[in-house]
N, C-alpha and C positions, 0 to 999 in steps of 0.2 A: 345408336341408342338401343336397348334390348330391353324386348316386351318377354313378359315373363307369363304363362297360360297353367297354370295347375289343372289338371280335369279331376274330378274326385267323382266315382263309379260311387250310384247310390251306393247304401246296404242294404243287406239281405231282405225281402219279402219273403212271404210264404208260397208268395206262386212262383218265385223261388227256389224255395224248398223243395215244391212239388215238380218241379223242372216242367215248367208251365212256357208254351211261345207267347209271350205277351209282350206290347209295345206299348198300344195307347189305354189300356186296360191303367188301373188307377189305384192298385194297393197299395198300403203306406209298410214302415217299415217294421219288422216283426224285432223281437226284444234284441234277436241276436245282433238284426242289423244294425241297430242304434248302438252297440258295443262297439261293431266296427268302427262305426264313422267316430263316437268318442274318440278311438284309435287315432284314428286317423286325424283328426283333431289337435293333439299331444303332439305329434311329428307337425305340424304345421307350429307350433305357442311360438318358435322363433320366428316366422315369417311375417313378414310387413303384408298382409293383403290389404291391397288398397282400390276393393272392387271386387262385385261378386253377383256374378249372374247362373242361370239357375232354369233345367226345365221344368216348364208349368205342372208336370206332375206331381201328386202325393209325397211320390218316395223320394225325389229331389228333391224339393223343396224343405221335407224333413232333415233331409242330411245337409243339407244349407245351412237351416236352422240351427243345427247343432253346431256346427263349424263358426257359426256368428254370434255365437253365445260370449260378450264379453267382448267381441269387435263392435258392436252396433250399426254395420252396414246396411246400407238400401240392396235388398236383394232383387236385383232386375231379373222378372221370368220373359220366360219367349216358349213360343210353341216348337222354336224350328229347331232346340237343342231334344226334342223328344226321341224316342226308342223308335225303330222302324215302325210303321204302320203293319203289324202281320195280318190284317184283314180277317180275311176267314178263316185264318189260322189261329187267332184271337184265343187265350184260354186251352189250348190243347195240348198234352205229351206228344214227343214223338210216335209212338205209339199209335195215337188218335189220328194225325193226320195223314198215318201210310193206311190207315182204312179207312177214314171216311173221306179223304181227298188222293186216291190215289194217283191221279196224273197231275194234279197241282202237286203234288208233293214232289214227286218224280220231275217234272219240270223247275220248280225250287232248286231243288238238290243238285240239281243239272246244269243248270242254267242260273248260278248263284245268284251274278253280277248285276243282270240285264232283267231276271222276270218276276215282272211287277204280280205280287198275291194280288187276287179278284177283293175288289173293297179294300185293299192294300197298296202298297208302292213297292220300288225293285230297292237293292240295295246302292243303285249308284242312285235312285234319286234320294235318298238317304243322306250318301257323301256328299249331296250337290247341296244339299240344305242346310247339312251343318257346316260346311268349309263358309258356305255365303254367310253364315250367321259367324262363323269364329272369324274372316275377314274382318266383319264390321265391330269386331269385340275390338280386335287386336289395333285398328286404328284406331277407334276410340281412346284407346288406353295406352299410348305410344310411351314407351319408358315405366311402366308400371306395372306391378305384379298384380297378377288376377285370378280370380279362384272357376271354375266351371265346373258347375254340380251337373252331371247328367248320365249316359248309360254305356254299357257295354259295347251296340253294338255304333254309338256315334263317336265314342272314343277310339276303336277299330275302324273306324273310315274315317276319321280326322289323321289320326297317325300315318295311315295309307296312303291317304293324299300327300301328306307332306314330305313325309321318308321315303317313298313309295313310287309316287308320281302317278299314284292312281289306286284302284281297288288290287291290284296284285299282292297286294302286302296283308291283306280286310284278317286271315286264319292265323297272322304268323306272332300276332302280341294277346301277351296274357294282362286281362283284364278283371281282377277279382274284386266280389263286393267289396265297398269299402278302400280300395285302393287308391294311392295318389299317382298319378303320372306326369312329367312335368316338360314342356316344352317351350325352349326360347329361342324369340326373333332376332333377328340384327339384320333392320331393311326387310332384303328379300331372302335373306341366308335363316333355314330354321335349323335346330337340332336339338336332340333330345337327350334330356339331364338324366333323366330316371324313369322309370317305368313299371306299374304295377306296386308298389309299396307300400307295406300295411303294419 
């Protein structure tokens, strides 16, 4: 029986725009982005979603919204589909943090996989939170299509995990605002329908 997982990448914010490192930070979504997800929206009118969960932030939760406009779904949130924790990285351009944290930065950049930002987490515990969280979606909903609103860098390490067989894969799929990505189960067998689509 094949479980069907859409992930939808909020839209755009303005920290965003500003090419801001933000994870648990809580902007909602700026005009452009709500165009997106409309978009994106249109590409799903033929899809039966029958289920629709969602991270607890702003800008998910907005692009949920939108997408449920006319379905009337319970949008189930959860914390564990959120953006990386960037810690002290919180709110800053690159720019910012090769000067005001130059050996976190340098160790970041270095050490992608494994180094946990101070006040933050690494990115494998990242993958380890969203896979435990997309497991428990995906049996729940065994044989049914299902929508998951969340972010850039959890849709990169969901994908990684499962095409991957770990963070080896995290640099190599384009995740743009607004995007659909779509992956289906059968059992233990996953693979992926499409990816990035706006």
């Amino acid at each position: 029986m094949r479980t069907e997982l859409i992930f939808v990448r909020h839209g755009e914010t303005e920290y965003n725009r500003k090419k801001l490192y933000f994870g648990h930070l809580d902007p909602g979504l700026n005009d452009l982005g709500r165009k997106q997800v409309t978009g994106s929206k249109k590409l799903l009118k033929d899809v039966e979603i029958e289920a629709i969960y969602s991270s607890d932030l702003k800008r998910c939760m907005e692009t949920s919204q939108i997408i449920n406009e006319g379905m009337n779904k319970e949008i189930i949130r959860t914390a564990n589909l959120r953006e990386l924790n960037f810690g002290i990285f919180e709110g800053k351009t690159y720019g910012e943090l090769l000067k005001d944290f130059p050996k976190h930065s340098t160790d970041f950049f270095n050490n992608w996989e494994s180094f946990k930002i101070p006040e933050g987490e690494s990115l494998l515990e990242l993958q380890n939170r969203c896979v435990k969280e997309i497991e428990k979606i995906r049996l729940e909903n065994i044989g049914k299509t299902v929508l998951v609103s969340t972010h850039f860098g959890c849709v990169q390490a969901i994908l990684s995990y499962y095409l991957c067989e770990g963070l080896a894969g995290y640099w190599k799929f384009a995740v743009d605002n607004g995007s659909l990505t779509k992956l289906s189960f059968v059992d233990d067998f996953v693979y992926i329908n499409y990816l990035n689509k706006v």
